[in-house]
N, C-alpha and C positions, 0 to 999 in steps of 0.2 A: 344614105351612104353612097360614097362617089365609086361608081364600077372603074374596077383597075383595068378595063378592057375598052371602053369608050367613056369613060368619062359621067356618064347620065349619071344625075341624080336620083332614077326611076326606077327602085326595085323594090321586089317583096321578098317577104320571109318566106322559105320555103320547109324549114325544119329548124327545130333551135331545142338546145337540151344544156344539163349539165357539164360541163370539161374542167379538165385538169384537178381533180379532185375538187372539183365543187367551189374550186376559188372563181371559174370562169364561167360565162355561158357563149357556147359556139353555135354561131347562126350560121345555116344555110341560105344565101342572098339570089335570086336569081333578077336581072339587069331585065324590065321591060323594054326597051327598045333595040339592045341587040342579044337579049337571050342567052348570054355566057350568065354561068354561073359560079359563086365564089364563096370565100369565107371567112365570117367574121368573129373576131373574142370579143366581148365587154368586161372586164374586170373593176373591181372596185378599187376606188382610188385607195391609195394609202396615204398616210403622212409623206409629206413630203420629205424626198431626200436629197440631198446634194453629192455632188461628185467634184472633189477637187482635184484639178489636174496639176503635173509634176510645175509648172509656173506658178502657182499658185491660185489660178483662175478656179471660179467658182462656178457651174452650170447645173442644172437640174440633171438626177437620174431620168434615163432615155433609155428604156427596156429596146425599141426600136433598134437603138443606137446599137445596144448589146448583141442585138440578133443577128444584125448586119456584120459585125467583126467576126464572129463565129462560123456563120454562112461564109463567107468569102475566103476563111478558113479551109472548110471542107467541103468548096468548091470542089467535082468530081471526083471528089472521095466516098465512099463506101458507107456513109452519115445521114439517114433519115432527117424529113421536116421535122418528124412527133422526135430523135432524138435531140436536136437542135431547141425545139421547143422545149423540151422537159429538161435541159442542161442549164435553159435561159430563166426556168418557173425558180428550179434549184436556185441559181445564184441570186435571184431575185428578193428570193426567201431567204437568205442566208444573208441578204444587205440590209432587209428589213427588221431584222431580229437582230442586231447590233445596236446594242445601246444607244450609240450616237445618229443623230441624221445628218451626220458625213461620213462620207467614208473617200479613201484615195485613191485616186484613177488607179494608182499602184498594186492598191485591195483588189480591185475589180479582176486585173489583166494577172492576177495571181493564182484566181478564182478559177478563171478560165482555162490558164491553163494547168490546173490541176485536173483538172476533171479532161481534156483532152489527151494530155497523155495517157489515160487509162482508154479513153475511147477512140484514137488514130493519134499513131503517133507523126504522121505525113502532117494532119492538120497540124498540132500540137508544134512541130516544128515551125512552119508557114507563118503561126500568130506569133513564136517566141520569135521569131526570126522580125519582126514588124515590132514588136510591143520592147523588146528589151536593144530596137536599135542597131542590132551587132556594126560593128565600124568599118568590122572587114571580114574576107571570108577566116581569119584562124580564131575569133571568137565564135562567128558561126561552127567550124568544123572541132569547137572545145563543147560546143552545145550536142552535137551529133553523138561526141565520145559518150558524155555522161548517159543520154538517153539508150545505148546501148549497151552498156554496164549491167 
């Protein structure tokens, strides 16, 4: 495993158990040559899923990718890693348990922010505000009315 802090290829296990209900296992990694330590998921692959975005292009599901829009989201907001994580296990599980092995970029950014408006609505703003494009600020400030209704 490449340490996020130098680079080396050189670590060992230092703790490793069950997570996230038992779909995962979380390693504790400590880096031999500069001694940070860090952490890692394995999960089991699933079937393959695809995500087709609003062009019609087609890309592999990228839980990564997922985590990253979410994170940047609730960027110094008030949003634990472990909630961020357990909002990204949720939606994950909710694309995998759909019938189809596609689902539409559209599904996904629906997903999300459903689930952030219950938990910041700053964040939850921030992605609708990115995800559905607004053109100007009076579709943004039509987005603001409804969420405080």
């Amino acid at each position: 495993m490449k340490c996020p802090y130098c680079g080396s290829l050189n670590d060992k296990v230092v703790d490793s158990r069950a997570s996230k209900e038992g779909t995962a296992i979380r390693r504790r990694r400590e880096c031999l040559d500069c001694k940070q330590r860090f952490t890692t998921y394995e999960y089991i692959e699933g079937a393959a899923l695809t995500v087709v975005k609003a062009n019609g292009r087609r890309e592999p599901f990228d839980r990564q990718k997922l985590f990253n829009g979410i994170n940047i989201a609730c960027n110094k907001r008030p949003v634990s890693r472990e909630e961020i994580d357990q909002m990204v296990e949720e939606i994950e599980a909710e694309l995998y348990d759909l019938d189809s092995k596609e689902v539409s970029s559209k599904k996904i950014g629906e997903l999300v922010m459903k689930r952030l408006k219950i938990l910041d609505e700053v964040a939850y703003v921030r992605f609708a505000s990115v995800y559905r494009k607004f053109k100007d600020k009076t579709e943004f400030m039509e987005e603001l009315k409804q969420l405080l209704k």
